[in-house]
C-alpha positions in Angstrom: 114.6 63.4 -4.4 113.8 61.0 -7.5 114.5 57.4 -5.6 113.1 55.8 -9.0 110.5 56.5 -11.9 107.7 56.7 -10.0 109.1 56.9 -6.5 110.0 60.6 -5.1 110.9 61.0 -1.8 110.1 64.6 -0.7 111.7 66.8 1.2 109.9 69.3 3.4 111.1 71.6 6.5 108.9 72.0 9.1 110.4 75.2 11.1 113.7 73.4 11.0 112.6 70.0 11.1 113.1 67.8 8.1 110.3 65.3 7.6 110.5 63.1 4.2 106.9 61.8 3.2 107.3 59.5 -0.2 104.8 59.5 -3.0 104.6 56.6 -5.4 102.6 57.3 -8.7 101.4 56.3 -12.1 99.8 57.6 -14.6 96.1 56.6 -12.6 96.9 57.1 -9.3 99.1 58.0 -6.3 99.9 56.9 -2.9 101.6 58.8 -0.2 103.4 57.2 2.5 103.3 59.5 5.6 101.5 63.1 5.9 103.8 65.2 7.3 102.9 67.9 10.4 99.5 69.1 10.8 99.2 72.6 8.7 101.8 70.9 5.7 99.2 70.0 3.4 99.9 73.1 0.9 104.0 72.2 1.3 102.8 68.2 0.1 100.7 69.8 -3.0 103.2 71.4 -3.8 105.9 69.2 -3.8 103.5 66.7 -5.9 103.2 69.5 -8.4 106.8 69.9 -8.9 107.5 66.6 -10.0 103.9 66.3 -12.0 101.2 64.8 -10.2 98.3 66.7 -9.5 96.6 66.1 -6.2 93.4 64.7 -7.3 95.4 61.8 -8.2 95.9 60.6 -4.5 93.9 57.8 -3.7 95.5 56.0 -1.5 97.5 57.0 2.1 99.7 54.5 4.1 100.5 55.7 7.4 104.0 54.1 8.8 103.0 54.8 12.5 101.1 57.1 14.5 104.0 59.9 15.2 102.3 63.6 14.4 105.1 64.5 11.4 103.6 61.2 9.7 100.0 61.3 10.7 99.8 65.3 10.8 98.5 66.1 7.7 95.7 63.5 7.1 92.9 65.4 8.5 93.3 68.2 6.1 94.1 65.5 3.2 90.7 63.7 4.4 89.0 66.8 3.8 90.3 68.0 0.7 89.7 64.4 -0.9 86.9 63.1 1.2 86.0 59.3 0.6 88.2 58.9 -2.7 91.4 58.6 -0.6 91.9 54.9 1.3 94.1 55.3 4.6 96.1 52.2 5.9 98.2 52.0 8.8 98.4 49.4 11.6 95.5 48.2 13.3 97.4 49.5 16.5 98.4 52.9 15.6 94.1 53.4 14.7 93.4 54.6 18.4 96.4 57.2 18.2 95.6 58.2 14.6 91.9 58.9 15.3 92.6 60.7 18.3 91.2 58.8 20.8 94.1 58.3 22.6 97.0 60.3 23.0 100.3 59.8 21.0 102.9 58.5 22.5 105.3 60.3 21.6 104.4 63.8 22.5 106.2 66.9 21.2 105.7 70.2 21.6 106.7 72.3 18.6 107.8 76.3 18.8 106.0 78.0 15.9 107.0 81.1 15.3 104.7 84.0 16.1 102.8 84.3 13.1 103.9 81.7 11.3 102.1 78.5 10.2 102.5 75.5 8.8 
């Protein structure tokens, strides 16, 4: 959903769960604001392709707080875009986010056999 030039607000179901990260962009960069689950990273580039922005265009992640439908994605985002992406999130959330400690909320999520992401 188009909150604004510039502003889309995304839409993605996770086995029944709808999770809405929000991308801001210009014509030099983007930033995305929460990564979804873990496995979601081909449902966020292709939601950014809908609406026009290419995915080497992400430069920068803010992370609202450490629960896994905002973090999840990061590790594979990390690795696709390696040092060129900038993550901020609070200074508290850092333990939970690098996995050093565990979340705090905890969920347990029902995947379908042989489905993914």
């Amino acid at each position: 959903m188009e909150v604004s030039k510039g502003v889309e607000m995304f839409q993605l179901d996770f086995h029944g769960t709808i999770i809405h990260p929000t991308l801001l962009w210009n014509q030099e960069m983007s930033v995305l604001i929460d990564t979804g689950f873990p496995g979601q990273i081909e449902d966020l580039h292709v939601a950014m392709e809908k609406v026009g922005v290419s995915s080497d265009k992400l430069k920068v992640v803010i992370l609202t707080h450490q629960d896994v439908d905002h973090i999840g994605s990061l590790p594979e985002i990390l690795k696709d875009c390696g040092n060129d992406v900038e993550v901020y999130a609070h200074e508290r959330d850092k333990p939970y986010i690098q996995g050093e400690i565990p979340l705090i909320k905890t969920i347990t999520l029902r995947i379908p056999e042989g489905k993914s992401g």
